[in-house]
TIDREN-320020 format. One record per residue: residue in one letter; x, y, z of N, C-alpha, C in turn. Coordinates in steps of 0.1 Angstrom, whole numbers, plus 5000, padded with zeros to 4 digits. Layout:
% TIDREN-320020
aXYZXYZXYZ...
% end
This chain:
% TIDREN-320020
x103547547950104747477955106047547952x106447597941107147657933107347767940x106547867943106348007952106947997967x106547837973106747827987108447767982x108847687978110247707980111147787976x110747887969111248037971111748087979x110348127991110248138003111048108012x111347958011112047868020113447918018x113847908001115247938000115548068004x114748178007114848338010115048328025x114248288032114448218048115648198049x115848118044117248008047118348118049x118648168030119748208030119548358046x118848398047118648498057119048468069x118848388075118748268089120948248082x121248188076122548098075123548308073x123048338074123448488068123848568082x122948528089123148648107124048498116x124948588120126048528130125348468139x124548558148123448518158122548408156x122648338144121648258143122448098137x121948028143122047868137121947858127x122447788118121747738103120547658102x119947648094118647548094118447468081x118347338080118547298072117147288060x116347338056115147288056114847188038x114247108042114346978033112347008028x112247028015111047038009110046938006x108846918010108246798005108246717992x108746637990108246587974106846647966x107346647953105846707948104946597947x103946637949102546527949102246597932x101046497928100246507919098646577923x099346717909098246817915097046737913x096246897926095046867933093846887916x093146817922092046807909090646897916x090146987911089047047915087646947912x087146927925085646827921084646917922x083246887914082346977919081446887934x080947007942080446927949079246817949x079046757935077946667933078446547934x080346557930080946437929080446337941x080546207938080046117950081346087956x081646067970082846007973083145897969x084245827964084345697958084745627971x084145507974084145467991083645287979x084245167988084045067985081945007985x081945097991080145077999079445137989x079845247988079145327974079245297959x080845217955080645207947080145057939x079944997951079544827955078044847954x077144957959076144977957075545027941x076145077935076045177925076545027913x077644937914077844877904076244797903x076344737913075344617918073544667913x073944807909072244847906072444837888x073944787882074244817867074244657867x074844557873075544447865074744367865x074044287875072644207879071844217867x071444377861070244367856071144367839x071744437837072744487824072544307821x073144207828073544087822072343987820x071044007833069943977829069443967814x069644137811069044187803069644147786x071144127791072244117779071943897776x071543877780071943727784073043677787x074243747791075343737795075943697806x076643557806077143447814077543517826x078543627828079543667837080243757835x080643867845081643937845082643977856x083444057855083844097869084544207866x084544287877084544457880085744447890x086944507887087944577899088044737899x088344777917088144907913089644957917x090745027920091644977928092145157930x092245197939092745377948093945377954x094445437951095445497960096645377966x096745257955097645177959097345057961x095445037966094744937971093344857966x092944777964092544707958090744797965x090044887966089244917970087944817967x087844767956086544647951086844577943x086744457939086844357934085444287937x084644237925083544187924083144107915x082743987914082543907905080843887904x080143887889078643837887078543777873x077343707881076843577872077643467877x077643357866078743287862079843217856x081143167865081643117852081443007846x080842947850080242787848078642787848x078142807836076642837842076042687844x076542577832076042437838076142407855x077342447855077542407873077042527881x076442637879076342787891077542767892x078842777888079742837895080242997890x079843037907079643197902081343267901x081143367894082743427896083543467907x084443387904085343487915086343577913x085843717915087043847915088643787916x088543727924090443717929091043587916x090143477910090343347912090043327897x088843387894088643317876089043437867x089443327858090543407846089743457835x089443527827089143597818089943647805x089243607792090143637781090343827779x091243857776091244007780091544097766x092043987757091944037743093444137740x093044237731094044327732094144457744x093844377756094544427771095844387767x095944277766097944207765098344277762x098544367748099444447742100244547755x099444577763099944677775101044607785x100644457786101744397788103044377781x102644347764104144357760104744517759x103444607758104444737758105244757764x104944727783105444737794107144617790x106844537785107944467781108944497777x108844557760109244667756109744787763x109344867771109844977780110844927792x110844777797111944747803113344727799x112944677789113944687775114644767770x113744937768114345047768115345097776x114945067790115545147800116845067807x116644957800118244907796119244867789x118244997779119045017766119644937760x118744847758118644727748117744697739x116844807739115944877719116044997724x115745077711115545187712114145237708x113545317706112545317702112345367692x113745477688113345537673114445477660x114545347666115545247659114845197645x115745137635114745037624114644887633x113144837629112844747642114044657633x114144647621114444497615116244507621x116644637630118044537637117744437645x116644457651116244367662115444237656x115444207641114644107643115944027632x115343897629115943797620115243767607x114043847601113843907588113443987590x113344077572113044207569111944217567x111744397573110444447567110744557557x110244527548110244607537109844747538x111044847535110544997538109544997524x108745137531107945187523108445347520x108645417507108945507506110845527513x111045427512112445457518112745457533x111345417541111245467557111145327559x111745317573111945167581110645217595x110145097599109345157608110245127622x110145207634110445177646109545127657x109845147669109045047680108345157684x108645317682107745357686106145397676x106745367666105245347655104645237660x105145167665104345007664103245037677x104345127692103545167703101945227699x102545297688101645417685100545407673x100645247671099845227660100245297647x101045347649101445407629102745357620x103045227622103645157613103645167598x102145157599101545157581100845077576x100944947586100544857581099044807575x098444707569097344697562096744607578x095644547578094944477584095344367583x095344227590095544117590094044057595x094043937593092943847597093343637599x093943657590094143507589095443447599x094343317607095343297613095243357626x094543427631094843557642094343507653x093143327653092643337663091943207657x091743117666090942977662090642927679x089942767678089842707689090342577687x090942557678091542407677092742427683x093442337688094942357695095742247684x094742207678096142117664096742237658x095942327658095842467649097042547652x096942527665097842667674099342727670x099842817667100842887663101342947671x102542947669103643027682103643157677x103743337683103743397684104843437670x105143357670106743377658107043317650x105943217649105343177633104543227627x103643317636102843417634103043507625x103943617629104843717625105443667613x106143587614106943547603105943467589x104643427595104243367579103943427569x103543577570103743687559103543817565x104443857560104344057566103544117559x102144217562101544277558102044337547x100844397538101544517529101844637538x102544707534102344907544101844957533x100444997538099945097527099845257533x100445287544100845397548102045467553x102645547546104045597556104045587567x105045527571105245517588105245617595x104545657605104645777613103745837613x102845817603101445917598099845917601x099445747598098445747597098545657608x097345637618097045617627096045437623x096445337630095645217619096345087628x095545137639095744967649095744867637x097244787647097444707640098244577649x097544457652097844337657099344277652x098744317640100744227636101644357638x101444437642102744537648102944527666x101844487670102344427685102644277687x102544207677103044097678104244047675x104744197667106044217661107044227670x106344327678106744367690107044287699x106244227701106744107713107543977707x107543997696108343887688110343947691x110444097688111544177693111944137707x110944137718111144117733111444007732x111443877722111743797725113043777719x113843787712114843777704116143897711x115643987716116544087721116444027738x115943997745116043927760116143777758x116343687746116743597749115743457749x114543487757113943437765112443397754x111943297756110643307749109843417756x108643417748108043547752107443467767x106443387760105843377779106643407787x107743307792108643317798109443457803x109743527794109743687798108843777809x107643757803106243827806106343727819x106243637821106243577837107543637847x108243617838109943617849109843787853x109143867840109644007845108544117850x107544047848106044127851104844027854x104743957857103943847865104143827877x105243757877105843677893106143837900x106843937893107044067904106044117911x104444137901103744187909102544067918x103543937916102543867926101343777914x101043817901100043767894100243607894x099643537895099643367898098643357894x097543427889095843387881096243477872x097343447861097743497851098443447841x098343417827099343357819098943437803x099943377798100043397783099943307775x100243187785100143067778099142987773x098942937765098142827755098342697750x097442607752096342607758096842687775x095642677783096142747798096942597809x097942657816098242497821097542447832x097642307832096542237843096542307851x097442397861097142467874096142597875x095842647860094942787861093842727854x093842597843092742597837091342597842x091142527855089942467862089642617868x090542717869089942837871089242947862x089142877845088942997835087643007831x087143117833085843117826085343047815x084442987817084042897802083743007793x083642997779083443087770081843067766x080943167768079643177758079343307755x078343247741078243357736077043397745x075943347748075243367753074943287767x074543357774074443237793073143107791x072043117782071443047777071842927769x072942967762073442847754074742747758x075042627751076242567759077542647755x078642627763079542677764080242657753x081442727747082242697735083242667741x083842607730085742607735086642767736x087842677745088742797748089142857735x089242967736089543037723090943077724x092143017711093043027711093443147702x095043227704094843357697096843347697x096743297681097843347675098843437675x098343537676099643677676099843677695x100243627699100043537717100143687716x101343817716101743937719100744017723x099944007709098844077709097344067719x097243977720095943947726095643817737x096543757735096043647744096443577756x096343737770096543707780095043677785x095043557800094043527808094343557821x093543637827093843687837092543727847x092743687861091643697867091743877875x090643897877090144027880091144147894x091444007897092244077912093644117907x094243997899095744007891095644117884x094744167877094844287871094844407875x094544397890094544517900096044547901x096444457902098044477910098844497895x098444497885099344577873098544667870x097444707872096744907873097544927881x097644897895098545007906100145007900x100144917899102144947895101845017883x101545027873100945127862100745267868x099545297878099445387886100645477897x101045387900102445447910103545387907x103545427889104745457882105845327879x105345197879106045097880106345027892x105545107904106245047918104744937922x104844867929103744807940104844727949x104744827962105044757978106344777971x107444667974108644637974109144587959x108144567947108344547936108244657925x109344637919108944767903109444667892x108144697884108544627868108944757862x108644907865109444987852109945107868x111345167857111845277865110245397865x110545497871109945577876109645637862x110545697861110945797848110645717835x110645607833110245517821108945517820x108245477831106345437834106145607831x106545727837105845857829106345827816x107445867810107845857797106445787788x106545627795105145587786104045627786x103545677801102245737805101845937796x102645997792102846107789103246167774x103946027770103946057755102646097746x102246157738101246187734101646197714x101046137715100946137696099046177690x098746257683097346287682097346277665x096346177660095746147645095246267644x094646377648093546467644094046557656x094146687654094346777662093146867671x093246847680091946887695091246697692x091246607689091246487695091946427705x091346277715092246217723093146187718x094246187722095646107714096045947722x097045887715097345757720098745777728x098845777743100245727746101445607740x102445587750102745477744102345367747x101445317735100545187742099145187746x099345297757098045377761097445397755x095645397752095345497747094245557754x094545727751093445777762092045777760x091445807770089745797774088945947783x090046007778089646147789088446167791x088046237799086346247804086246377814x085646477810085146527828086546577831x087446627818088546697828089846587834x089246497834090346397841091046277828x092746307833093446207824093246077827x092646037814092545897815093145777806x094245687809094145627799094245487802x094445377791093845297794094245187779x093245087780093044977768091744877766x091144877755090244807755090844637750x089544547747089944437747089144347741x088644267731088144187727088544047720x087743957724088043837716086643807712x086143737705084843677700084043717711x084543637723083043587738083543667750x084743747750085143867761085643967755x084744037760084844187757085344277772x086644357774087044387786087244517784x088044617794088344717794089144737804x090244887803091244897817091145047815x090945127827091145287826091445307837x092745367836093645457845093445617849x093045627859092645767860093845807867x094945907859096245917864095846027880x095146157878095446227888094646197900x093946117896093446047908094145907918x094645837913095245727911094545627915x093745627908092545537904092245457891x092045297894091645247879090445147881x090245137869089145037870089344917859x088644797861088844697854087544627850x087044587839086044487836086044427822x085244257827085544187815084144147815x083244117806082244027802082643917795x082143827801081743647794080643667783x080943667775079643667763080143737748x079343727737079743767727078943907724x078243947727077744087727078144167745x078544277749078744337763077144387768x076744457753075544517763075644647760x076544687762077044827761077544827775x077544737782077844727798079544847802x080544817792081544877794081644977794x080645067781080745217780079945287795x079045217795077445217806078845277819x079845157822080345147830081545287834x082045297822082845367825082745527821x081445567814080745647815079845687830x079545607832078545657847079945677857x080645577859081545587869082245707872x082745787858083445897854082545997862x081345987855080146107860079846107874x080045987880079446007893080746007907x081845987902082946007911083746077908x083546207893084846267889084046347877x082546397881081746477871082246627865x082346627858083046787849082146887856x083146947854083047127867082047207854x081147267864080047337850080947457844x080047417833081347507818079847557814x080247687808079047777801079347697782x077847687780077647637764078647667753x079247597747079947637738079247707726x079447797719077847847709078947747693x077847757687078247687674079347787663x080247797656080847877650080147897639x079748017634079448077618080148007609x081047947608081847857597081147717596x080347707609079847577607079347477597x078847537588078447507574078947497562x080047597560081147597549082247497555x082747467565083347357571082947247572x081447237575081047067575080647017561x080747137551080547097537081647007532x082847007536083647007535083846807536x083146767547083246667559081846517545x081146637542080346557538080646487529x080146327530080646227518080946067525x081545987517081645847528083445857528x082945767538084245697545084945597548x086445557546086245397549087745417564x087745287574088645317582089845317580x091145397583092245357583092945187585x092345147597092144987600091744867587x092144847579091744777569092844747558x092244627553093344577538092844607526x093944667521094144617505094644547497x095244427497095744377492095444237486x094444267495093344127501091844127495x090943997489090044037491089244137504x089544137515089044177523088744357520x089344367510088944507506087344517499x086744447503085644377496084844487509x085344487522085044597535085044707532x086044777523086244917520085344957511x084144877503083244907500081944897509x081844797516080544737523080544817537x081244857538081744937551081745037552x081245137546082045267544080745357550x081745427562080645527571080545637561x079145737565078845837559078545937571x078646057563078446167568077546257562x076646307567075546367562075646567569x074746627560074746727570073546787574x072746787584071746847589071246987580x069747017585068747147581069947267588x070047227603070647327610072347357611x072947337596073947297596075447147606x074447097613075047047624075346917611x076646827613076746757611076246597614x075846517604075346377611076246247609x076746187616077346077615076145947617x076245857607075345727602076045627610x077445597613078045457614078545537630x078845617631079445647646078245687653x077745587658076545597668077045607682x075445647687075445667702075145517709x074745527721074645387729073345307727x072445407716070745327715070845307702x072245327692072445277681071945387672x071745537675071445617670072345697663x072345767650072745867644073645957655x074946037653074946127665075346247656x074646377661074946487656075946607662x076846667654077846697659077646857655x078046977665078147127663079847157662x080147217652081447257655081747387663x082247397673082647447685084147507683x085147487678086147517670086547487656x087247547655087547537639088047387631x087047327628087247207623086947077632x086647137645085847037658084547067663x083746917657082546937663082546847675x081346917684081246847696079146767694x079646627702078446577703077746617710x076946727718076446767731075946657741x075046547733074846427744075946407747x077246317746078146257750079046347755x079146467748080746527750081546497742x082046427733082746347721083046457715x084146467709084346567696084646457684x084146507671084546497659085746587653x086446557647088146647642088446567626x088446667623089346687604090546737605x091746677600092546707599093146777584x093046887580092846987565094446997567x094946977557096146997550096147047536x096747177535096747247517095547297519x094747337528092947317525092447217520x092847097518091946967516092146877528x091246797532090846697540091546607539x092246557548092946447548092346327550x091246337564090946207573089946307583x089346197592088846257602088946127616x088146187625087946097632087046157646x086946057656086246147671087046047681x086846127690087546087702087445937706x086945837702086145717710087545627701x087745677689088545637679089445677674x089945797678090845897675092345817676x092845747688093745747695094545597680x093845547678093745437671093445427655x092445507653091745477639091845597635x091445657621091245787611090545697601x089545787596088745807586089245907576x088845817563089445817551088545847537x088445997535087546037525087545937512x086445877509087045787497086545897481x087445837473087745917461086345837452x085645937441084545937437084645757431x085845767425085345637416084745487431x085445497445085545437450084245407460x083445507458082345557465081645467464x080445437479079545337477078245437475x078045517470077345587466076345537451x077645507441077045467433077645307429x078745267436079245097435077945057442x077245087453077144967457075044927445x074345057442074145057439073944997417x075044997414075844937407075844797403x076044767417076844637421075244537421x074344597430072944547432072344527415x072244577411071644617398072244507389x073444467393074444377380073844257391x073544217403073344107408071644057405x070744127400069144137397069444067383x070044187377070444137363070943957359x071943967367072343787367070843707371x070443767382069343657390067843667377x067743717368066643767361067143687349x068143707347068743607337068743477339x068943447347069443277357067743237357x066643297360065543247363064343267352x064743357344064043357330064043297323x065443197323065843107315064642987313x064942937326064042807321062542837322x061942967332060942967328060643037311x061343077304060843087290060642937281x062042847291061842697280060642667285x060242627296058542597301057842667294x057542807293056642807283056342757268x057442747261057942747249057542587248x057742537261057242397258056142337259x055142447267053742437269053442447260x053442537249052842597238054042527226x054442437227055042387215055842487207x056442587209057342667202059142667205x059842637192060942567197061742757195x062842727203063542907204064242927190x063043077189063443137175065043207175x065543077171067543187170068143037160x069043057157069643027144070342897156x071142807153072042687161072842807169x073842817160074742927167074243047178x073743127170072643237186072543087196x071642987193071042947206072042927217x072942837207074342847218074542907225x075143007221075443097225074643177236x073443207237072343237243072443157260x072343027253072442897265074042947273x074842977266076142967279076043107284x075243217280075843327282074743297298x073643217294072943197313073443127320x074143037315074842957323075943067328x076643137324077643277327076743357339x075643357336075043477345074643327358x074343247358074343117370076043137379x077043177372078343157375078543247379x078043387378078143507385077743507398x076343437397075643437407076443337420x076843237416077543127428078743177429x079543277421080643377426080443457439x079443517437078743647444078743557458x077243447457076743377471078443307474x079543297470080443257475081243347482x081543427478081943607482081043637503x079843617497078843627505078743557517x078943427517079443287523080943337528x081743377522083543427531083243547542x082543647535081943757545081443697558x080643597556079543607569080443537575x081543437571082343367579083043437588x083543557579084543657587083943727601x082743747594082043887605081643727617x081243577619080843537624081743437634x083443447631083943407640085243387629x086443417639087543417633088243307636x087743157641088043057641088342977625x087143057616087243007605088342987589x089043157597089943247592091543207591x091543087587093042977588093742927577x094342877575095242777563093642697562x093242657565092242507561090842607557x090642717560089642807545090442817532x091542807529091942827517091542777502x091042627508090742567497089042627498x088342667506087442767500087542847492x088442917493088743047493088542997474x089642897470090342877455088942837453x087842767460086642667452086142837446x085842947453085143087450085843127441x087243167439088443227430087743127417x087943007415087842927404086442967401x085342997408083843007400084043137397x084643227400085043357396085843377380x087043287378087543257369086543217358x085743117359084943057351083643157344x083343247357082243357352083043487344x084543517346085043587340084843527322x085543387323085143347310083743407303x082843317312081143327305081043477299x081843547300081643717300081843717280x082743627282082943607263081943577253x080843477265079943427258078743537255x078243567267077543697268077543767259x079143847257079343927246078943847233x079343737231078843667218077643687216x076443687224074843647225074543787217x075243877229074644027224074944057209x076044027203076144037193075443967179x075143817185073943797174072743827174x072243887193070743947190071144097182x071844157181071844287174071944267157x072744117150072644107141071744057132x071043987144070043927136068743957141x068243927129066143917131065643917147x065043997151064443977165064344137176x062744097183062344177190063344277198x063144367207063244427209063944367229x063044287230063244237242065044157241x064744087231066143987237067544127233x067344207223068544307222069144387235x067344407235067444497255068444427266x068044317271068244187279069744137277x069944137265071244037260072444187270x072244317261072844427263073244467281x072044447286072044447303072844347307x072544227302073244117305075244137304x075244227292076844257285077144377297x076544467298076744567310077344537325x076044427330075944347344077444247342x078244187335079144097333080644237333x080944357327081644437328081544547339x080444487351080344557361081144467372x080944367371080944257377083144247370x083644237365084844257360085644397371x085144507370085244587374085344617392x084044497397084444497410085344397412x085444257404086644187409088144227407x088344317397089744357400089944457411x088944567410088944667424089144657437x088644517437088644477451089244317457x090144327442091044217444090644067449x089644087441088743907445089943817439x090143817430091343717426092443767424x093343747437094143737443094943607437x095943647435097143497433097543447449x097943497458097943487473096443467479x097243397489095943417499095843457511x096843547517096843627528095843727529x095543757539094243867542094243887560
% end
């Protein structure tokens, strides 16, 4: 293009130069978005073909998944090419979905709405983005290190902040919280310099839209309607909660499974963050204005120059990893820029990808609490079969491969997570590993493939391994020659992995940890079967008044450990089983476990007491052994509750 209006200009001035000749004015075409080379395997993307090709995935995927419903948009070149609805949204009633008409929870899709909020905002320079957010708000956030975070860390997921949970999401509407009681009921800790580490984070988009609302005036819904809804025509769209009588009778019921009865609407706290409903067609028409730069027909929600600005920014956790735009995060594939946002709430799991040089996107949501893998399925095959990568010769593995993934080997816990909180109780129980192969190739345990398999990674560049099934790279980011973090493309844009330091290791805690929990339960159940014997056989317990005492509370101590633990155990499964639970009204759980915690910290006195009269006095070899394990198992047990901050004076998490 560049070559030809050279040309043109050499013309011209030649032509405007000879007397004999007229001037000519000549006017250059606008640049298009370069041409993309396909191989000839690519399929044409055609509504027929790809209506065929979905219809041989969704039918059986949801059969197979037990999964209520979904719905698939495809949208080209400006136009809604497919829209398709399957299953149901009503399975009591068969009411099947409808593409244009039923609404779907989309999860953290919203955030792309407030980003887009945010960037209207910019471009009328009314935030800035490399501002301290706290001019824009009406309390402070506490720097860390001296550093204020701005709106473009919050875009970009690197605020600092810890993980939130409480509060973030229920189904009661006595429950429900405004977007800005949200925000305001406690500010996370920042357990990372702002700017750095990469650590999605909910209460920094909620923050965000909490800004959009205090700098426009306007409540947030009311924004998001007035400046990006009603423009592009969305009318099976809201923010609002509960949904109002005019969209409700159109919302997908919520199940976990299509077999079971439906649940309630699921309400979501950080509104900013997560809890737009939106039906399949409405979301078409904010891909294309996305796609053609803020414009659809006669409406624009962002200037030209603003929608690239967001679409092009590039921030990368790990270097030769996907990076996150603003907001965006990419999904590259096959050569083609992709970006996009995923989405979950408990019973919808969604996804949005933007294929910029095509100007093509796609959209899908599932009804259910497991997908299937339906989305990856989805947007993996689609990539391959309308936009398949041009053949590349093998990459060979680098001779460093070994001395570098030596490096990799060890566990890991995510950037995404709290400390401050019991919930660091995760940064042990959670913690991925990395292994390294016969053939030097590296093995990832917790970053599986789609059949829930190990995936093995060759490094291909210096400090990047590639998965060969998927394509996926793995990336270390080495600083000083030590390891900072790692991560792979699937996660890159969002998360980093975080070498954990020896003391912290589940290597030998968790193993540890098991050993001090046998110990209590061996304790706790020996007890009374020794008085049963002792009373079969008429033999009263050989120990002095004192010993026995003592003896008797130090089991009763190890009983107290033990209903600590199964309490511990009982918050876990709550958490991993639905975040309805996760509110002001678990609290008084929370203190009933903190208080049996307290009480077993006591029994630790007694214990100690026990051990000390079986070592002073007269007696076998067994109770000295026992008493001593028992004194070990109680300062193991000490050890993980301060570590992992079980007793907590707060109860934020």
């Amino acid at each position: 293009m560049k070559s030809l209006l050279r040309l043109f200009t050499v013309v011209g001035f030649v032509l405007s130069s000879s007397p004999c000749v007229a001037q000519i004015q000549i006017n250059p075409l606008p640049d298009q978005k370069p041409a993309v080379t396909m191989p000839l395997s690519a399929h044409e993307l055609t509504a027929a073909d790809a209506e065929a090709w979905l219809d041989g995935l969704f039918p059986y995927g949801l059969k197979k998944n037990n999964i209520a419903g979904a719905v698939v948009v495809v949208v080209k070149d400006g136009q809604v090419l497919l829209a398709k609805g399957y299953g149901y949204a009503d399975v009591a009633a068969k009411k099947p979905v409808d593409p244009m008409t039923t609404l779907f929870r989309v999860g953290s899709i919203s955030k792309t709405f407030t980003w887009t909020a945010v960037m209207q905002l910019v471009e009328q320079g009314k935030l800035d983005l490399d501002a301290d957010v706290d001019k824009y708000l009406d309390f402070s956030i506490p720097p860390r290190n001296g550093k204020p975070i701005t709106l473009r860390e919050l875009m970009t997921h690197t605020p600092g902040f810890e993980e939130t949970m409480k509060n973030l999401g229920g189904n009661d509407p006595a429950r429900l919280m405004s977007n800005e009681a949200w925000v305001k009921e406690w500010v996370p800790e920042r357990i990372y310099p702002p700017g750095e580490v990469s650590a999605y984070s909910n209460y920094g988009a909620a923050l965000a839209g909490y800004i959009v609302q205090r700098v426009s005036g306007q409540p947030f819904d009311d924004y998001i309607e007035q400046h990006i809804l009603q423009p592009l025509g969305m009318q099976h769209a809201t923010f609002r909660q509960p949904l109002p009588a005019s969209l409700a009778p159109d919302m997908a019921k919520s199940y976990a499974k299509a077999s079971e009865p439906a649940r309630p609407f699921e309400l979501v706290n950080a509104v900013a963050a997560g809890a737009l409903s939106v039906s399949g067609g409405d979301m078409a028409r904010f891909m294309i204005a996305q796609l053609q730069d803020g414009h659809v027909g006669d409406a624009q929600i962002l200037r030209t120059q603003t929608a690239q600005l967001m679409h092009n920014f590039t921030h990368s956790s790990v270097p030769g990893l996907l990076p996150i735009a603003l907001g965006f995060y990419h999904m590259d594939r096959n050569g083609q820029d992709i970006i996009g946002h995923g989405g979950d709430t408990e019973l919808f799991h969604s996804v949005m990808a933007l294929y910029l040089q095509q100007d093509v996107g796609v959209f899908v949501s599932i009804d259910g609490e497991d997908d299937g893998s339906l989305r990856r399925q989805l947007l993996n095959g689609f990539t391959d079969r309308y936009f398949p990568a041009l053949p590349q010769l093998p990459q060979p593995t680098l001779a460093s491969a070994r001395e570098h993934g030596a490096m990799l080997v060890g566990h890991y816990i995510a950037s995404r997570t709290a400390m401050s909180s019991f919930m660091s109780m995760l940064n042990l129980l959670g913690q991925s590993r990395i292994t390294m192969d016969k053939d030097g190739s590296l093995v990832t345990h917790d970053f599986q493939d789609m059949a829930g398999q190990p995936r093995h990674w060759r490094e291909v560049k210096p400090f990047v391994w590639l998965d060969d099934a998927s394509g996926s790279h793995l990336g270390a980011l080495i600083k000083d020659g030590k390891l900072r973090w790692i991560s792979y493309d699937e996660a890159a844009p969002v998360v980093v992995f975080m070498p954990v330091s020896g003391w912290q290791s589940a290597a030998w805690n968790l193993p540890v940890m098991y050993a001090a929990l046998v110990i209590f339960l061996l304790a706790a159940l020996l007890w009374p079967i020794a008085a049963l014997v002792r009373r079969h056989y008429r033999q009263p317990l050989a120990l002095s008044p004192q010993a026995a005492r003592w003896y008797r509370w130090s089991r009763v101590a190890a009983l107290l450990q033990l209903l600590f633990a199964a309490g511990w155990l009982f918050v876990l499964s709550r958490v991993a089983t639905s975040f309805s639970y996760l509110n002001n009204g678990f609290d008084v759980t929370l203190r009933l476990v903190q208080l049996t915690g307290v009480l077993a910290i006591i029994g630790t006195l007694a214990v100690i007491a026990n051990a000390g009269h079986a070592w002073r006095e007269p007696g076998g070899w067994w109770r000295k052994a026992n008493s001593t394990m028992l004194v070990l198992a109680c300062l193991a047990a000490l050890w993980f509750v301060f570590s992992l901050r079980l007793l907590c004076l707060h109860l934020n998490y």
